[in-house]
Phi, psi and omega in degrees: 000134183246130145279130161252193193288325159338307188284305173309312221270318187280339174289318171291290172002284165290348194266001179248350161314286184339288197310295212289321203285326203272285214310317176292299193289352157295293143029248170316321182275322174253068180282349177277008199264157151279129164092000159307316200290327181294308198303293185312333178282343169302296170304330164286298148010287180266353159290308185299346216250297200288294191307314166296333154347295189291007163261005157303350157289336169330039200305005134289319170268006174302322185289308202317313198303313158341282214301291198327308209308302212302318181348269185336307153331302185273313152356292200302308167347311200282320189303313203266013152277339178278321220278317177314301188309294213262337156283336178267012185047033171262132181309143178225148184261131182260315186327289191311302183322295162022270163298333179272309173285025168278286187313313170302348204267314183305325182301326163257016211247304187274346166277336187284298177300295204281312156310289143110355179288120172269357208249307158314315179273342165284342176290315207281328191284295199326311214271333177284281212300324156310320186265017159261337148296319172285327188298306223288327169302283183337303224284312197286331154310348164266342171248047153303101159286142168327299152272172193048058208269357202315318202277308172310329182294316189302303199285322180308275232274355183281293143343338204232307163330287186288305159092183154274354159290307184297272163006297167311300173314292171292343137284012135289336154318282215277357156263007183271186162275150209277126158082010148269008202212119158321110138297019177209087230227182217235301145343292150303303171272006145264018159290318166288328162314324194267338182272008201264302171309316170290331177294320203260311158301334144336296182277346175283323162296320160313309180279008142278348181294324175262325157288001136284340196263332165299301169308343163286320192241031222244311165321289177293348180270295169349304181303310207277332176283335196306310176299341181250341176009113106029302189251177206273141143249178175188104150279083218253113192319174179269320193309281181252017179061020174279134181254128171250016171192148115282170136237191201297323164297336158283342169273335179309301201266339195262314200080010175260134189285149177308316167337304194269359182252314183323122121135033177241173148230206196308288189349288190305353185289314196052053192274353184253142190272325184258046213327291191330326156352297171306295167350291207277333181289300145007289178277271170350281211286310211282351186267290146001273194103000199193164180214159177209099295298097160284142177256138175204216246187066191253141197277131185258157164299123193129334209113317160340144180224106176238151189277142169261119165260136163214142190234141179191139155227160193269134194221147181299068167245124183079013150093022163227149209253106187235156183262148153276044175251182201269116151252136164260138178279127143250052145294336147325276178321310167325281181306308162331298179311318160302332210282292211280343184269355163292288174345296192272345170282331191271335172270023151306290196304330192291311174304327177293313193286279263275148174311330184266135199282136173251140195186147188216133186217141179308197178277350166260349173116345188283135169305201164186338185210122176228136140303172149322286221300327169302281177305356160291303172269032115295298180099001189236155187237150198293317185330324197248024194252275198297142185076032142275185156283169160287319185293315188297324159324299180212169195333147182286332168289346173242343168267019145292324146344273155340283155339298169330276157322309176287350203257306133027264172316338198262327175332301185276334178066048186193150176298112164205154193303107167236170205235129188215100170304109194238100168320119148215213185271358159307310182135201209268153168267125167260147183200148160275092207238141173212123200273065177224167188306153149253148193221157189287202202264008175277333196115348202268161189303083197273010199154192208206104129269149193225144153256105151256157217220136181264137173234023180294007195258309182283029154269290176305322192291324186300316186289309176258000142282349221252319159273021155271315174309318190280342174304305186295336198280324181286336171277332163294332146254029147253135170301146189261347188266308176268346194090337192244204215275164181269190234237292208277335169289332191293330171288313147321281186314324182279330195295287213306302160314322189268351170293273194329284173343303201274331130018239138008279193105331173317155167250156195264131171254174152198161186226120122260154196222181193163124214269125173326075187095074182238009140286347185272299165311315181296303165316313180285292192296322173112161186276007169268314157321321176290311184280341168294327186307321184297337185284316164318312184292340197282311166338302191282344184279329160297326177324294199259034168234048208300325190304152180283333165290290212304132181232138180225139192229110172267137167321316188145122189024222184321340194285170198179116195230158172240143157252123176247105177267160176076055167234121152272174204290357143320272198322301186323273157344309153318274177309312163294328164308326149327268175301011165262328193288325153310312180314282207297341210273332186312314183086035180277096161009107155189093206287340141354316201273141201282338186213357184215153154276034192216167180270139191239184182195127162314091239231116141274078218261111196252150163223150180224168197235081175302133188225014188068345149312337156293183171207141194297342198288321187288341184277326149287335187280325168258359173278322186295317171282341175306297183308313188292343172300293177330287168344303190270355156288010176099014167078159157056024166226190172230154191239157182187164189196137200254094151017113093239230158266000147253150158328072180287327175219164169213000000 
């Protein structure tokens, strides 16, 4: 019968469940041994690795399925090079291991995912699980005992086994051609299977190897914990309660010597401060069978009273049923314990006090902690807070907000500063809230705690400097005299203006004028009269200057300029006519003037069709020759002329 690899992949499987299964209960029966727990977590490991395994055919799922098995593979590696470690009691940097298999995963991670070479990613996995298997020989071969070497020797070669199988592959990869060598054969991997099975009988036989030898040495190994213990033990027949062993650590905390306690018991002792005491542990072991940490109250010689933990079970020694316990002295603890219930009353006071709203809400969003100070620039009192939402709390736009933000933060897991806005009847309140996760005692994300700070006061200061900057911005480009831009601003706007045009391609006007005899007016009227004529004209040039584009300027004393963009010279022409006929319709007084009794004005018009061959200077430069045409044609007309790159028509 031929197998294929599906079929393998599914028979290894149950048989490293089988593997995974054995490993646990191995475990379970020796928690007190170190690195059972790594071997079992190896073995469950390369079951998972193999149990996703079988979706490799899978040509949607392959790279992924790839990556996870082998991940698990090498994993499985590393774990059962810790378990080695950690039964023989050698320090291991879990940190460091760590990092290589990160590193590795990114290395196969970038041939699979990304790449998509499988043949690159078969070196790779190959060439780490060989040499992590070689460290591993190295390990167990440096803890060769004088006697008994049979299991380590046995497990060494199961490990040296996989290998030189890994090992074998990749130099067999890198002397073929790239896509003549399986990465995966039916072969191989029952080898690993059968080397897999020699490992695992390997480590079993090591912890009976160390559990015969524990047992030779178990009387004494008794002796030296009963005596160096940490905590009081004191052993007491079940029968009358005569206690028949301390150890030293019990003359420490009672102050009674073994002398003086062997064959009495506690009563007689009077070691409870708290007869009842007695009682109740009593009745606990005998119902029980066990007390687990009671707390009580024990009388020292002398007089001395110290707080107590005590644990006890009943155990078979000599074929009579005697209790074992354990006392721990915790006046440590005890005092800690006050120290840390000072501790959470004052940052308790620190939270309640602070000038700043303090507030903590779960992972769903329900408060769970508001200060005073929160229910002060609220209005709301925590009774009537905890354990909502913000939409239940306050208006659904804004603690939909709220919402927003917290889900923001816990996503990212990282502290951070926002600016939040709290409707109340005063009008809106501004605050600076800094934010960050909470998290349980795995690391993972339980909640939101918030600091907010009220800044509406620096928001209005903020409002009203930022219209004062636009006041100032506006005297700076306004005449001070007419209202409307000023010289320097007018000259900005057209550079800027005549750039987009060349853009573009659109065409550009300009218009300039200058009011007819306005020295002769000034002279004759006086300058208030004279600055009023100007404020009027800057008036009627807003008029017909409506587009949001459109600039009307004075120029310089009597001068007056428009900018029209996206205008050709009709439109242009149009508009200063417009405006010379406004002027005269204004009727302004001036009998002084050479051609009207009313003030009239002079008007030139350039228009240009940009094309970056030009320059705004040829472009002012002919509304100015335009105008001085008017002037010497008899005033009170408009004169124009049209851009390109040479002067084509006037």
């Amino acid at each position: 019968m031929q197998l294929d690899l599906k079929t393998v992949y599914f028979l290894m499987t149950l048989a490293l469940l089988i593997q995974a299964g054995v490993m646990l209960y191995l475990y379970r029966e020796h928690l007190n041994y170190r690195g059972i727990g790594w071997w079992a977590l190896g073995s469950i490991g390369l079951a998972i690795g193999f149990v996703i395994s079988q979706f490799l055919e899978d040509s949607v799922l392959f790279s992924v399925t790839l990556f996870g098995s082998r991940a698990l593979f090498v994993g499985a590696s590393f774990c059962y090079y810790v378990g080695i470690c950690r039964f023989f009691g050698k320090s291991t940097n879990l940190r460091f291991l760590f990092l290589l298999w990160m590193g590795y995963l990114g290395l196969f991670g970038y041939f699979t995912l990304l790449l998509g070479d499988l043949w690159s990613a078969t070196i790779v996995f190959s060439a780490v699980t060989a040499l992590i298997d070689t460290a591993t020989v190295l390990l167990l071969l440096a803890n060769l005992p004088a006697t008994g070497r049979g299991p380590i020797v046995m497990t060494s070669a199961a490990f040296l086994t996989m290998a030189g199988l890994f090992g074998i592959r990749v130099v067999a990869m890198l002397l073929t051609k790239e896509g003549q060598w399986a990465p995966t054969s039916v072969t191989t991997t029952l080898a690993a299977f059968a080397v897999s099975n020699l490992w695992t009988y390997g480590f079993i036989s090591l912890v009976n190897q160390r559990l015969h030898r524990e047992t030779l040495e178990s009387q004494a190994r008794f002796e030296t914990i009963f005596q160096t213990s940490p905590d009081a033990t004191l052993i007491s027949q079940m029968s009358d309660g005569r206690i028949v062993a301390v150890n030293d650590r019990f003359e420490n905390i009672s102050g009674f010597k073994e002398v003086e306690v062997l064959g009495k018991t506690t009563l007689e002792l009077d070691l409870w401060q708290v007869p009842a005491d007695r009682q109740v542990f009593l009745s606990l072991v005998h119902q029980t069978g066990a007390c687990e940490n009671m707390e009580a109250m024990l009388r020292q010689q002398g007089g001395g009273v110290i707080p107590v933990l005590i644990s006890a079970r009943i155990m078979e020694l000599g074929g009579t049923s005697h209790i074992v316990s354990m006392i721990r002295d915790i006046s440590v603890l005890k005092k800690v314990a006050a120290e840390l219930e000072a501790n959470q009353r004052f940052l308790a006071d620190v939270i309640e006090n602070n000038g700043a709203l303090i507030y903590a809400k779960d992972q769903t969003g329900r408060y769970q902690l508001v200060n005073r100070k929160w229910e002060r620039e609220t209005g709301l009192h925590r009774e009537d807070v905890i354990g909502k939402t913000d939409v239940e709390v306050f208006s659904a736009e804004i603690g939909a907000a709220f919402r927003e933000n917290d889900l923001r933060i816990m996503a990212c897991g990282c502290v951070q500063e926002i600016e939040e806005v709290l409707e109340s009847e005063q009008g809106a309140r501004y605050f600076i809230s800094i934010k960050f996760p909470l998290r349980d005692a795995n690391g993972a994300v339980s909640g939101i705690c918030g600091v907010s700070t009220d800044i509406t006061q620096r928001k209005q200061t903020e409002a009203e400097l930022a219209k004062l900057n636009q006041k100032l911005e506006a005297i700076g480009i306004t005449d001070a005299l007419t209202g409307i831009s000023n010289r320097r601003h007018f000259d900005e706007v057209l550079s800027q203006e005549y750039a987009r045009h060349s853009r573009t391609g659109a065409d550009l006007s300009l218009i300039l004028l200058d009011i007819d005899h306005f020295k002769a007016f000034n002279d004759y009227y006086g300058h208030l009269q004279g600055d009023e004529c100007l404020r009027r004209v800057g008036r009627i040039l807003t008029q017909w200057t409506k587009r949001p584009a459109d600039l009307a300027a004075r120029y310089g004393g009597e001068e007056f300029a428009c900018i029209l963009p996206d205008t050709d010279l009709s439109g242009a022409v149009s508009v200063a006519e417009h405006i010379r006929q406004a002027i005269v319709q204004a009727a302004i007084p001036h009998e002084k003037s050479l051609i009207d009794s009313w003030v009239t004005a002079s008007f030139g018009v350039a228009s240009l069709h940009c094309s970056g061959h030009q320059s705004v200077e040829a472009l002012v430069g002919q509304a100015d020759a335009m105008l001085y045409q008017a002037k010497a044609a008899g005033r009170n007309r408009v004169e124009s002329v049209r851009l390109t790159e040479q002067i084509e028509e006037k």
